[in-house]
PQR file of N, CA, C, O and H, with PARSE charges and radii, in Angstrom:
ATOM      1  N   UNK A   1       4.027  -6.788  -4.325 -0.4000 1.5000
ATOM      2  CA  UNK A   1       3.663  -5.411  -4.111 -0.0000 2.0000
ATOM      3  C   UNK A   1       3.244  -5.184  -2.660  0.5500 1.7000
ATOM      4  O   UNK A   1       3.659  -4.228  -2.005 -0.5500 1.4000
ATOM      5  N   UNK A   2       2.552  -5.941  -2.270 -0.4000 1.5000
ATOM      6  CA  UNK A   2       2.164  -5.822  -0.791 -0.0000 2.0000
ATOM      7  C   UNK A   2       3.258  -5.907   0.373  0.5500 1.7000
ATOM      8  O   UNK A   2       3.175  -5.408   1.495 -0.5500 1.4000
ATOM      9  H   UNK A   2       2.214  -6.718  -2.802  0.4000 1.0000
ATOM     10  N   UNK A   3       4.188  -6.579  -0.108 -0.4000 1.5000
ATOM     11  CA  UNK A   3       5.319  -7.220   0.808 -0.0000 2.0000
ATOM     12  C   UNK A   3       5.827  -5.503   1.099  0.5500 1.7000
ATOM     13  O   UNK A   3       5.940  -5.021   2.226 -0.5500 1.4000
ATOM     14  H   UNK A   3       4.255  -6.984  -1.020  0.4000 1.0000
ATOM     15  N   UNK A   4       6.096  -4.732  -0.241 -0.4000 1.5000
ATOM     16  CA  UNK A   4       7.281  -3.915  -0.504 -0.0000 2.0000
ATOM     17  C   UNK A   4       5.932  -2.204   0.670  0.5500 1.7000
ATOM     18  O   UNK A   4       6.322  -1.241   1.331 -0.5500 1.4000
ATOM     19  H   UNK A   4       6.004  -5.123  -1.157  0.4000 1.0000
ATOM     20  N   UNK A   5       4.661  -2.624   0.380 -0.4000 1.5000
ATOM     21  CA  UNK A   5       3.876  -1.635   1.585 -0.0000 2.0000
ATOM     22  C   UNK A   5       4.075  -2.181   3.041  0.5500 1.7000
ATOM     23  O   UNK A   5       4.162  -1.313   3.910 -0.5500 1.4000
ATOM     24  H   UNK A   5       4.344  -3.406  -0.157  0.4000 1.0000
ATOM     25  N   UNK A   6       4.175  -3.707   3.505 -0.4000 1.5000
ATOM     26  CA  UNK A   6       4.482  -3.841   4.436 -0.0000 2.0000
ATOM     27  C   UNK A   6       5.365  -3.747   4.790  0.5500 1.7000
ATOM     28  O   UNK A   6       5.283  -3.824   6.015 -0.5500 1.4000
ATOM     29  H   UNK A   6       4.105  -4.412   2.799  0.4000 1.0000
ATOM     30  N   UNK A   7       7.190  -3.484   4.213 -0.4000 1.5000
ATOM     31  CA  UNK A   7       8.192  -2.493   4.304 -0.0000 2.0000
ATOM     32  C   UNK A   7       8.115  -1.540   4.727  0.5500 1.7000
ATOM     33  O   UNK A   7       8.832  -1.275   5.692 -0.5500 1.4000
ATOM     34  H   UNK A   7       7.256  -3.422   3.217  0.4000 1.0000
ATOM     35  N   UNK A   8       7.409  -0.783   4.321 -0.4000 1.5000
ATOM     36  CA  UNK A   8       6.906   0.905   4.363 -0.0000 2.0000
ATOM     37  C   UNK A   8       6.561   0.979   5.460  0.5500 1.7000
ATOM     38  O   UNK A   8       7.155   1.832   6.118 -0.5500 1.4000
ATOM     39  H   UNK A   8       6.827  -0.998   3.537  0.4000 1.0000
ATOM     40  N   UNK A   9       5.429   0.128   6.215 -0.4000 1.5000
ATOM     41  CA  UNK A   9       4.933   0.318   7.221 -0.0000 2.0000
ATOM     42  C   UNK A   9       6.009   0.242   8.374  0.5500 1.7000
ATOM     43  O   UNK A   9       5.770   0.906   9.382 -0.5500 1.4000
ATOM     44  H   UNK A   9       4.946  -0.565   5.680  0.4000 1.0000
ATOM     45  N   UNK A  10       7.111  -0.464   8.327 -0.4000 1.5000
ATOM     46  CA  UNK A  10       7.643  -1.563   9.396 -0.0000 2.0000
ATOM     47  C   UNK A  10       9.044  -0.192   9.295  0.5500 1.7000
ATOM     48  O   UNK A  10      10.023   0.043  10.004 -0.5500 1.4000
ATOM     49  H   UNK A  10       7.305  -1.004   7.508  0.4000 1.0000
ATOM     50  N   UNK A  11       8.739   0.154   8.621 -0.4000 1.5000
ATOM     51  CA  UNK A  11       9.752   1.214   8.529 -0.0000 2.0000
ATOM     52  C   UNK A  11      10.024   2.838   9.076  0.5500 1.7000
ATOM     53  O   UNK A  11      11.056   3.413   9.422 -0.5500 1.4000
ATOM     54  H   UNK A  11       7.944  -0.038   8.045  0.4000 1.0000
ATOM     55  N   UNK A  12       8.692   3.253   8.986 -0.4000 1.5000
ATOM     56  CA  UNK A  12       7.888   4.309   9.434 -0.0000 2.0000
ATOM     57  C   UNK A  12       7.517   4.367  10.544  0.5500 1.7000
ATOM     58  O   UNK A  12       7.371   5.407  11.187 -0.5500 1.4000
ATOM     59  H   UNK A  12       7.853   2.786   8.704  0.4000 1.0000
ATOM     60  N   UNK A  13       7.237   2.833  11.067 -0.4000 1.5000
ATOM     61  CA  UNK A  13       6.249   3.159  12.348 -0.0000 2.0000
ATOM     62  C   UNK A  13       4.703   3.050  12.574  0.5500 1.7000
ATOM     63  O   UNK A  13       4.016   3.019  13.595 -0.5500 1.4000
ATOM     64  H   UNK A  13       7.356   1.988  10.545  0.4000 1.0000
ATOM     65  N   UNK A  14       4.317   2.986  10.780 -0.4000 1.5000
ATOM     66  CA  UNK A  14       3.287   3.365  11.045 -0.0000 2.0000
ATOM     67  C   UNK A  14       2.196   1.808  10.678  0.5500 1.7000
ATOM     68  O   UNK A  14       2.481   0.695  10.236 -0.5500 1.4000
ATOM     69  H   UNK A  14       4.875   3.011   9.950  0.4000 1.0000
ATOM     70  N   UNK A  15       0.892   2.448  11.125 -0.4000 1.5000
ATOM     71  CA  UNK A  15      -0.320   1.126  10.974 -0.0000 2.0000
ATOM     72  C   UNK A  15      -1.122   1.053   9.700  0.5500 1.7000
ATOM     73  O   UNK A  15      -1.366   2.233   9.449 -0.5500 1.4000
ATOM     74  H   UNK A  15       0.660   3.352  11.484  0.4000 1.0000
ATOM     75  N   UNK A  16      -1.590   0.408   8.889 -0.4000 1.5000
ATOM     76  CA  UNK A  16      -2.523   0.117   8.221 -0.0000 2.0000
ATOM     77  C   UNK A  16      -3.335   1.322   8.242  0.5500 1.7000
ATOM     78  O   UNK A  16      -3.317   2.074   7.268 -0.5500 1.4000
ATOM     79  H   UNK A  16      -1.392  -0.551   9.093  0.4000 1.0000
ATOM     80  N   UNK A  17      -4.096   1.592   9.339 -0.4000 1.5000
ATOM     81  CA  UNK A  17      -5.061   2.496   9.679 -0.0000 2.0000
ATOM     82  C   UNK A  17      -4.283   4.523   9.409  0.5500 1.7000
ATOM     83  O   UNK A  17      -4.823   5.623   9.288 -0.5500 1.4000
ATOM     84  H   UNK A  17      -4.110   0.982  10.131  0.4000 1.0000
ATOM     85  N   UNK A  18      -3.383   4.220   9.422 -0.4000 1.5000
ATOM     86  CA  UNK A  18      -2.838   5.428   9.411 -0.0000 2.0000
ATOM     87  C   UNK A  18      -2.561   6.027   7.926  0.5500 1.7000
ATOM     88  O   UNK A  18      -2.417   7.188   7.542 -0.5500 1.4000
ATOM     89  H   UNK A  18      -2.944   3.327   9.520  0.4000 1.0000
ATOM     90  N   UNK A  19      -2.543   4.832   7.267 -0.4000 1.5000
ATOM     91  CA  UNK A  19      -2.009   5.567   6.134 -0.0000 2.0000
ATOM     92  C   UNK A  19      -4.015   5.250   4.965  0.5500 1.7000
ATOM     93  O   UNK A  19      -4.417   5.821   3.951 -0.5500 1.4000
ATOM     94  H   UNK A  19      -2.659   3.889   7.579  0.4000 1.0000
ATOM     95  N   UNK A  20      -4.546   4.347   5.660 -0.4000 1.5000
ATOM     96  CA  UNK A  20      -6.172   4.814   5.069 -0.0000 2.0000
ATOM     97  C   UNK A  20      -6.461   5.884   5.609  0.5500 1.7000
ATOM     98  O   UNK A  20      -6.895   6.411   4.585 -0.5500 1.4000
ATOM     99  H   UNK A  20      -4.219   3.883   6.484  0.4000 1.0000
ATOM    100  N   UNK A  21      -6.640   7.005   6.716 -0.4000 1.5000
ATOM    101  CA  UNK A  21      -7.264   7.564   6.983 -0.0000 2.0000
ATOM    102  C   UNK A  21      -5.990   8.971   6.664  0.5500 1.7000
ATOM    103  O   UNK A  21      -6.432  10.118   6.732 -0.5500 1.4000
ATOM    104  H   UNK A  21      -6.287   6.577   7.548  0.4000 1.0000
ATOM    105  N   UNK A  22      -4.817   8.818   6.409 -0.4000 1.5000
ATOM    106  CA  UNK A  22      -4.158   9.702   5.231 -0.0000 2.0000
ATOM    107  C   UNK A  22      -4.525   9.810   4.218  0.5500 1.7000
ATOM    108  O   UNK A  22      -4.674  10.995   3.920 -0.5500 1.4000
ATOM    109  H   UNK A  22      -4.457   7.886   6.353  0.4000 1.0000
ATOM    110  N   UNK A  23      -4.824   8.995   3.306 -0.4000 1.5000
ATOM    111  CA  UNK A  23      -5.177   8.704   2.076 -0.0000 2.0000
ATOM    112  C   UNK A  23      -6.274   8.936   1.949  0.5500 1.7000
ATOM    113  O   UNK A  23      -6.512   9.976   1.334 -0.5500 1.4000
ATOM    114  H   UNK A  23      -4.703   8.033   3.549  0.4000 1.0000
ATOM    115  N   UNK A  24      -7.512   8.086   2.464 -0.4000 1.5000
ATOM    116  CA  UNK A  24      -8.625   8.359   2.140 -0.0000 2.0000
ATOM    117  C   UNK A  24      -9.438   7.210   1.317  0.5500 1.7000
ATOM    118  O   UNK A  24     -10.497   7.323   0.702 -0.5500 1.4000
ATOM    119  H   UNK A  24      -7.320   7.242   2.963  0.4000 1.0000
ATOM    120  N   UNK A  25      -8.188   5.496   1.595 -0.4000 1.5000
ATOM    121  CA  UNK A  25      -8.177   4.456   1.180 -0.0000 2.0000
ATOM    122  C   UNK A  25      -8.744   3.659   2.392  0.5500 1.7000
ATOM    123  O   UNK A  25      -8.200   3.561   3.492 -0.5500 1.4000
ATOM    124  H   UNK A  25      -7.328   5.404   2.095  0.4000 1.0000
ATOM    125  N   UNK A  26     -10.373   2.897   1.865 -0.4000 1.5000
ATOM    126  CA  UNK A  26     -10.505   2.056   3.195 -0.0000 2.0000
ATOM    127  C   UNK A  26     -10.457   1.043   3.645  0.5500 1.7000
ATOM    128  O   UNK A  26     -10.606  -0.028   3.057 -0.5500 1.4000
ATOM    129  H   UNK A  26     -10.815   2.976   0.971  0.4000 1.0000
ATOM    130  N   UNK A  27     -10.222   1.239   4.864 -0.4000 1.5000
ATOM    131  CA  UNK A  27      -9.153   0.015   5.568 -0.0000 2.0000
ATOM    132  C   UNK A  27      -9.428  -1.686   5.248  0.5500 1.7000
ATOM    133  O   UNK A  27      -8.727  -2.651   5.552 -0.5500 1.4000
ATOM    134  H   UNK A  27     -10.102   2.109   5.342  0.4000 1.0000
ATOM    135  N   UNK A  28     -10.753  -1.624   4.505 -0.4000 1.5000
ATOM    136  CA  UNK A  28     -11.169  -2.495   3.858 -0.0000 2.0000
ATOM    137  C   UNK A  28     -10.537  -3.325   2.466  0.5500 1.7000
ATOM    138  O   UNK A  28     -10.781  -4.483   2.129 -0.5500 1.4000
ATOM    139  H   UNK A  28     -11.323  -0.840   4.258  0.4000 1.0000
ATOM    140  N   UNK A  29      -9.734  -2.423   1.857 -0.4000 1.5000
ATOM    141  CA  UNK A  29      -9.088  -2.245   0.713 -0.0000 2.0000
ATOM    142  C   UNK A  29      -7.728  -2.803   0.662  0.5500 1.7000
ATOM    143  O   UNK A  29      -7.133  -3.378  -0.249 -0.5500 1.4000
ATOM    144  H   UNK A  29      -9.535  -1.482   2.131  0.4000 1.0000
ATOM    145  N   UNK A  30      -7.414  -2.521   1.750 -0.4000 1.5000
ATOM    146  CA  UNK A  30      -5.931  -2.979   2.249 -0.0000 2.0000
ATOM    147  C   UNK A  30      -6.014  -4.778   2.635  0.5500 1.7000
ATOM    148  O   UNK A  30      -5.252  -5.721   2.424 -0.5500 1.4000
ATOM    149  H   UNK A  30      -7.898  -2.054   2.490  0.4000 1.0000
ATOM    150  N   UNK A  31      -7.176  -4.650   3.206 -0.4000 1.5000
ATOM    151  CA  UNK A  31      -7.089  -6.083   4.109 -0.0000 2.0000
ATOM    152  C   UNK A  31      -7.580  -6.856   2.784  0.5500 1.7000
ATOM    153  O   UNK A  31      -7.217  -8.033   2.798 -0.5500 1.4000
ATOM    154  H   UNK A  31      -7.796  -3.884   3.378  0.4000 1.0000
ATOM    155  N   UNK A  32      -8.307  -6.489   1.656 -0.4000 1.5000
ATOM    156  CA  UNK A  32      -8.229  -7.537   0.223 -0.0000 2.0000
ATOM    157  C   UNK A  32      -7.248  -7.606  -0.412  0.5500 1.7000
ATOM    158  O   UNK A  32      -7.105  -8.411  -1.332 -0.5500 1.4000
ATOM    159  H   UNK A  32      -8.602  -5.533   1.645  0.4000 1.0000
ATOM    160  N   UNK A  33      -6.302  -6.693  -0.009 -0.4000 1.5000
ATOM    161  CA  UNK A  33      -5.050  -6.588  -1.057 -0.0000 2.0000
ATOM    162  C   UNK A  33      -4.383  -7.578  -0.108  0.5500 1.7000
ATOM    163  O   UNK A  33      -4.289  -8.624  -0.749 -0.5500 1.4000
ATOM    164  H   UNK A  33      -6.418  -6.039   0.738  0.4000 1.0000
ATOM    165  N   UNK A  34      -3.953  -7.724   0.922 -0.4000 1.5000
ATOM    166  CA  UNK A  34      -3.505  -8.402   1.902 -0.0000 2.0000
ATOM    167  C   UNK A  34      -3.895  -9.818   1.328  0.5500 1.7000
ATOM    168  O   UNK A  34      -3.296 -10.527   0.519 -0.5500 1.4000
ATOM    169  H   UNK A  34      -4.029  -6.874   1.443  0.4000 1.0000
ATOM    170  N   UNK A  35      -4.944  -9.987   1.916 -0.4000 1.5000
ATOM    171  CA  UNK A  35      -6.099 -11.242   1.166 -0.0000 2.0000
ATOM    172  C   UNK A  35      -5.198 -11.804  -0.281  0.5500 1.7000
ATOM    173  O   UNK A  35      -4.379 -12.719  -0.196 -0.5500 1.4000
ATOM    174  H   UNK A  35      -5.431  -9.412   2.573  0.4000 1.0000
ATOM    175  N   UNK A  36      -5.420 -11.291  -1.213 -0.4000 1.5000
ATOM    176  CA  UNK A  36      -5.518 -11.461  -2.511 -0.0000 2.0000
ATOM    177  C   UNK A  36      -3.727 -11.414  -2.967  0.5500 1.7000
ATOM    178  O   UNK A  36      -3.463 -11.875  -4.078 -0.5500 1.4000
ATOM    179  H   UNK A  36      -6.085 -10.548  -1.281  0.4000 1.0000
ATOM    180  N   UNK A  37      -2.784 -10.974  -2.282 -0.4000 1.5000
ATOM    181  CA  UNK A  37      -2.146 -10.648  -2.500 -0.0000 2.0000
ATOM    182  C   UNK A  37      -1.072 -11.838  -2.983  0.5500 1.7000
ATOM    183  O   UNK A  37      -0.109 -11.675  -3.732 -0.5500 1.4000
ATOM    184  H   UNK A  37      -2.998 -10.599  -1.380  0.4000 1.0000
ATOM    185  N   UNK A  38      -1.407 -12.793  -2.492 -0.4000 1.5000
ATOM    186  CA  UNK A  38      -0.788 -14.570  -2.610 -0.0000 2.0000
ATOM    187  C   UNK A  38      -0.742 -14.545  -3.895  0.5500 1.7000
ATOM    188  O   UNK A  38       0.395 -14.793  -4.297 -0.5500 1.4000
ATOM    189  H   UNK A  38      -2.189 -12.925  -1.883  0.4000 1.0000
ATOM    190  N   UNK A  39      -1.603 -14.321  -4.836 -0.4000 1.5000
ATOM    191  CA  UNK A  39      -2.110 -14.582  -5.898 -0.0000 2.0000
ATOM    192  C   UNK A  39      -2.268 -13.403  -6.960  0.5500 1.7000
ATOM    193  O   UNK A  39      -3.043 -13.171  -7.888 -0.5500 1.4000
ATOM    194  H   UNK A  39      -2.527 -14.119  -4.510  0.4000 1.0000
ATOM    195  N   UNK A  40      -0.892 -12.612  -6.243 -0.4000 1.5000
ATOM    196  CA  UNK A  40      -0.868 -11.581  -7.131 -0.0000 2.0000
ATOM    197  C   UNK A  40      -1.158 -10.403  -7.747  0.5500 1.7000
ATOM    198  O   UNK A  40      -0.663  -9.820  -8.712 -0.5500 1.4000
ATOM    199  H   UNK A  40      -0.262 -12.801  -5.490  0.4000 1.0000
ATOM    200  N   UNK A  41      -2.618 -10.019  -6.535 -0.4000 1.5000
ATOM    201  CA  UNK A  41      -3.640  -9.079  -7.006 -0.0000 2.0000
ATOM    202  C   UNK A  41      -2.793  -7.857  -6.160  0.5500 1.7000
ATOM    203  O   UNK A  41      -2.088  -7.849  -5.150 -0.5500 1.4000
ATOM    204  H   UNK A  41      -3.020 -10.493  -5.752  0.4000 1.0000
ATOM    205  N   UNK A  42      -3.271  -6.802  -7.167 -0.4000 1.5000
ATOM    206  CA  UNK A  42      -2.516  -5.498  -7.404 -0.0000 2.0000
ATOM    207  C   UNK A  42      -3.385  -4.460  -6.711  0.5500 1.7000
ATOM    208  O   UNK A  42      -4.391  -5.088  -6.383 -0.5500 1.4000
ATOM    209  H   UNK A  42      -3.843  -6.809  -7.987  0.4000 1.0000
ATOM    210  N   UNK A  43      -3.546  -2.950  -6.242 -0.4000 1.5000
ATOM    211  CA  UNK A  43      -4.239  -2.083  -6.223 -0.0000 2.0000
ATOM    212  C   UNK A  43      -4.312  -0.952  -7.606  0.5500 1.7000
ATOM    213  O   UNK A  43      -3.602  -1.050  -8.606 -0.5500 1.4000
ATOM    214  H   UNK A  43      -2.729  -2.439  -6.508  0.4000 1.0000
ATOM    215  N   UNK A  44      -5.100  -0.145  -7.421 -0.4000 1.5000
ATOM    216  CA  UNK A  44      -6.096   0.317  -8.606 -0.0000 2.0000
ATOM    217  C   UNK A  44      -4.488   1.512  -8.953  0.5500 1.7000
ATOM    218  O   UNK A  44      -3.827   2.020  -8.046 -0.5500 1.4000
ATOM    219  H   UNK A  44      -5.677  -0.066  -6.608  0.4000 1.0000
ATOM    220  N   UNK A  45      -4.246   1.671 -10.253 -0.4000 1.5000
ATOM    221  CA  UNK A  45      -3.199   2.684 -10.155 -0.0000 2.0000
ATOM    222  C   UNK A  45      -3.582   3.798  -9.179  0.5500 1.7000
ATOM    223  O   UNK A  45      -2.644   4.217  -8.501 -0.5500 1.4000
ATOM    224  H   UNK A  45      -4.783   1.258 -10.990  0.4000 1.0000
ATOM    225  N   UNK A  46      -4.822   4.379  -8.967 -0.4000 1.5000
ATOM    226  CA  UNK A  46      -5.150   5.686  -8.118 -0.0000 2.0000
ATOM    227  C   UNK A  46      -4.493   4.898  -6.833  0.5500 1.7000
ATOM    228  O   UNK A  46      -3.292   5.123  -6.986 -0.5500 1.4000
ATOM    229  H   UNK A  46      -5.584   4.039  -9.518  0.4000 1.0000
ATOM    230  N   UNK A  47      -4.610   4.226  -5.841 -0.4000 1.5000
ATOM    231  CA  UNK A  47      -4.450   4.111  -4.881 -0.0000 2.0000
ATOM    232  C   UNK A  47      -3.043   3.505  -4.599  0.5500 1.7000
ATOM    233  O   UNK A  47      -2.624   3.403  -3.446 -0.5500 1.4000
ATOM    234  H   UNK A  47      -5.585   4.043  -5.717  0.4000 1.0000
ATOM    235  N   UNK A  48      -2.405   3.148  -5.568 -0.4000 1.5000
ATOM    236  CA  UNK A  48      -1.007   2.892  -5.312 -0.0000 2.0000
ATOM    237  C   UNK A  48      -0.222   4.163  -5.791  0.5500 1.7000
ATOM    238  O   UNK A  48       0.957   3.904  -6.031 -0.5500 1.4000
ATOM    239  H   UNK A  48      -2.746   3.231  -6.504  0.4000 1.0000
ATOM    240  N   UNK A  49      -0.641   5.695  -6.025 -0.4000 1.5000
ATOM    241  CA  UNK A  49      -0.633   6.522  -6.125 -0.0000 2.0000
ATOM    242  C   UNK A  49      -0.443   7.281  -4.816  0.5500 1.7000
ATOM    243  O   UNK A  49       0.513   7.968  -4.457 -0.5500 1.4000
ATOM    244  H   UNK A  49      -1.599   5.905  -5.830  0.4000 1.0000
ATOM    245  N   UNK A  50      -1.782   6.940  -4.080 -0.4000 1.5000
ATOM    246  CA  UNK A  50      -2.000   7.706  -2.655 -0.0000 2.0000
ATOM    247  C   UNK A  50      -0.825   7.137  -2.437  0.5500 1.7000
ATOM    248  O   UNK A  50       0.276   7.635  -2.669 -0.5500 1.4000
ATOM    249  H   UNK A  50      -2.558   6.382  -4.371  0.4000 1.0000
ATOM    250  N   UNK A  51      -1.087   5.962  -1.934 -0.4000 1.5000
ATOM    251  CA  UNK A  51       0.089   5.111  -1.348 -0.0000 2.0000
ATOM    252  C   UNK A  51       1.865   5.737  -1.221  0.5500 1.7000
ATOM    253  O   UNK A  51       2.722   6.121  -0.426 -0.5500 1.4000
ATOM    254  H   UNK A  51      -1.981   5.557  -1.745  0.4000 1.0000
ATOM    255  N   UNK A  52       1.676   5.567  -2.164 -0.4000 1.5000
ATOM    256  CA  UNK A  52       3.335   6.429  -3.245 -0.0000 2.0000
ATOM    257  C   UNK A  52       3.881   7.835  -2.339  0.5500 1.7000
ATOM    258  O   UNK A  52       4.892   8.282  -1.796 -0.5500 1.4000
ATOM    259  H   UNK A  52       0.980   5.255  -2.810  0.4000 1.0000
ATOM    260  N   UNK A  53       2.272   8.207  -2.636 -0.4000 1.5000
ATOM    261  CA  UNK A  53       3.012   9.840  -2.235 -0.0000 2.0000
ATOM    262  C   UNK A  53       2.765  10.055  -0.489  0.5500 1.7000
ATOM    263  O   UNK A  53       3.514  10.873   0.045 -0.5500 1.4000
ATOM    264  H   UNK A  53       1.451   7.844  -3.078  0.4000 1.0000
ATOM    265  N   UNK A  54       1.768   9.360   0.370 -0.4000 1.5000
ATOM    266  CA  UNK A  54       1.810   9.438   1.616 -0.0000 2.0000
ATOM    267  C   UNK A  54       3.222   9.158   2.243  0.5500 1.7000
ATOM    268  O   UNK A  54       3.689   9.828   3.164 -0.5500 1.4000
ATOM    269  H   UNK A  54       1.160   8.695  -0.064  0.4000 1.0000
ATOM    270  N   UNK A  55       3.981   7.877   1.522 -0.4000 1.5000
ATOM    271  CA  UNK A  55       5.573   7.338   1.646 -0.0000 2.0000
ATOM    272  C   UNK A  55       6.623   8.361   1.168  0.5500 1.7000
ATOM    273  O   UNK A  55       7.784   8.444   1.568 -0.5500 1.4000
ATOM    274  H   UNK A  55       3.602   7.333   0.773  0.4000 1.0000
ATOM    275  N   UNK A  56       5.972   9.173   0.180 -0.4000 1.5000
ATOM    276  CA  UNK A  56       7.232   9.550  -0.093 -0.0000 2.0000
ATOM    277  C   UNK A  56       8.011   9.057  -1.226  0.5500 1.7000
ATOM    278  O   UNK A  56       9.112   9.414  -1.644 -0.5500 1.4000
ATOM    279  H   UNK A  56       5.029   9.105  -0.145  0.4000 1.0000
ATOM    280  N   UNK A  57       7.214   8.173  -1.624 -0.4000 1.5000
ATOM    281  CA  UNK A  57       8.700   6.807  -2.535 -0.0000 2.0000
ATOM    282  C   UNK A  57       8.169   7.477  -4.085  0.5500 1.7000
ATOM    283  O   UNK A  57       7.512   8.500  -3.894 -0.5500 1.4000
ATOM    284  H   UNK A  57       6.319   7.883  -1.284  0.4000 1.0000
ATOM    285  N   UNK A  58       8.278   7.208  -5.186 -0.4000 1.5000
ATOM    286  CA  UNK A  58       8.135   7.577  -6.558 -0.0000 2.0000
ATOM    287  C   UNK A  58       7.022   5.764  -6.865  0.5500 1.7000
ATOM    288  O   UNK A  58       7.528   4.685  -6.558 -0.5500 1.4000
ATOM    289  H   UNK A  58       8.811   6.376  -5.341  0.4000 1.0000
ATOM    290  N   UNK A  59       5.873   5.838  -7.354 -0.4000 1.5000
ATOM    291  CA  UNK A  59       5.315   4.660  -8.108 -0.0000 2.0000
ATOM    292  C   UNK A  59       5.463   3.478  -8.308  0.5500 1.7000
ATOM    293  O   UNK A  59       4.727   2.493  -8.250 -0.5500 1.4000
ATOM    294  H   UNK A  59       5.461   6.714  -7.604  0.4000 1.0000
ATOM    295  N   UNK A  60       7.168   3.776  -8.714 -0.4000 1.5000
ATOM    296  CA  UNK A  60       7.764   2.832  -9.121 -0.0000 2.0000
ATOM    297  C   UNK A  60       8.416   2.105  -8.522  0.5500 1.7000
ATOM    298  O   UNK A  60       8.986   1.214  -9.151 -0.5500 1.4000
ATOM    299  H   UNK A  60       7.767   4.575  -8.761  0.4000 1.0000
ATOM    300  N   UNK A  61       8.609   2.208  -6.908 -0.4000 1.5000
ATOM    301  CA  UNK A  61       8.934   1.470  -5.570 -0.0000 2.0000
ATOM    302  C   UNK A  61       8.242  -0.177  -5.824  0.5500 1.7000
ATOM    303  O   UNK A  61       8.741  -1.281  -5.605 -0.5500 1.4000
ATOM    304  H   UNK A  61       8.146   2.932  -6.397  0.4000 1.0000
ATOM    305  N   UNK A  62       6.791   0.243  -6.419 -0.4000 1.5000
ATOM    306  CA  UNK A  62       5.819  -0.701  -5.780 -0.0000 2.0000
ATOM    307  C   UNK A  62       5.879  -1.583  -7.396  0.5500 1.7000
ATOM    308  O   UNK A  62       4.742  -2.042  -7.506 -0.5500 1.4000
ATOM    309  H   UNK A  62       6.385   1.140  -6.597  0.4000 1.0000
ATOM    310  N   UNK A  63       6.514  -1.908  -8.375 -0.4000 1.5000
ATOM    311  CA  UNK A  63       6.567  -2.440  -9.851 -0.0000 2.0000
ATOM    312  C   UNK A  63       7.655  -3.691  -8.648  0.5500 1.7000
ATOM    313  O   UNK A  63       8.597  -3.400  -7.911 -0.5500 1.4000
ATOM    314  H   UNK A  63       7.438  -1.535  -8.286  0.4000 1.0000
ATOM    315  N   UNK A  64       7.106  -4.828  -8.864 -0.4000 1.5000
ATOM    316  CA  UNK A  64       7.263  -6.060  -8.537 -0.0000 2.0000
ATOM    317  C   UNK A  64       9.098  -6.277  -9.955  0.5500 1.7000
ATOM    318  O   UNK A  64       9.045  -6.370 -11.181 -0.5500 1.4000
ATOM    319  H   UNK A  64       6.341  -5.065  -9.462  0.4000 1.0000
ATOM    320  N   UNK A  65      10.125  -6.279  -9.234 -0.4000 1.5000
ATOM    321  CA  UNK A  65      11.324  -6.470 -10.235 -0.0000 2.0000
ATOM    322  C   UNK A  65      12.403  -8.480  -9.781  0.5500 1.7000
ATOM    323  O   UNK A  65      13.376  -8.824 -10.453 -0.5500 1.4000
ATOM    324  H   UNK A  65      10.168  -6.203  -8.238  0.4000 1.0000
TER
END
């Protein structure tokens, strides 16, 4: 899941910081998902929500296939 936001980013242009202070997700949040992310850990449905719609993409971008 994280791989497929660091897509997003690398794609856009844009930073970490840009899309917390869009959202309203803090930048703190990102860097545990980052962290944690080896091992599978997910964000909260609300914030892979923000996520979703700041991109543009539909939810279901971010479902690991």
């Amino acid at each position: 899941m994280y791989k497929k936001f660091l897509t997003l980013l690398q794609e856009t242009g844009k930073k970490t910081s840009d899309v917390a202070k869009a959202t309203g997700i803090a930048e703190s949040v990102f860097s545990n998902w980052k962290q944690r992310s080896e091992n599978g850990a997910c964000l909260s449905l609300e914030n892979t929500a923000k996520i979703a719609k700041y991109f543009g993409v539909p939810i279901e971008y971010f479902v690991d296939k």
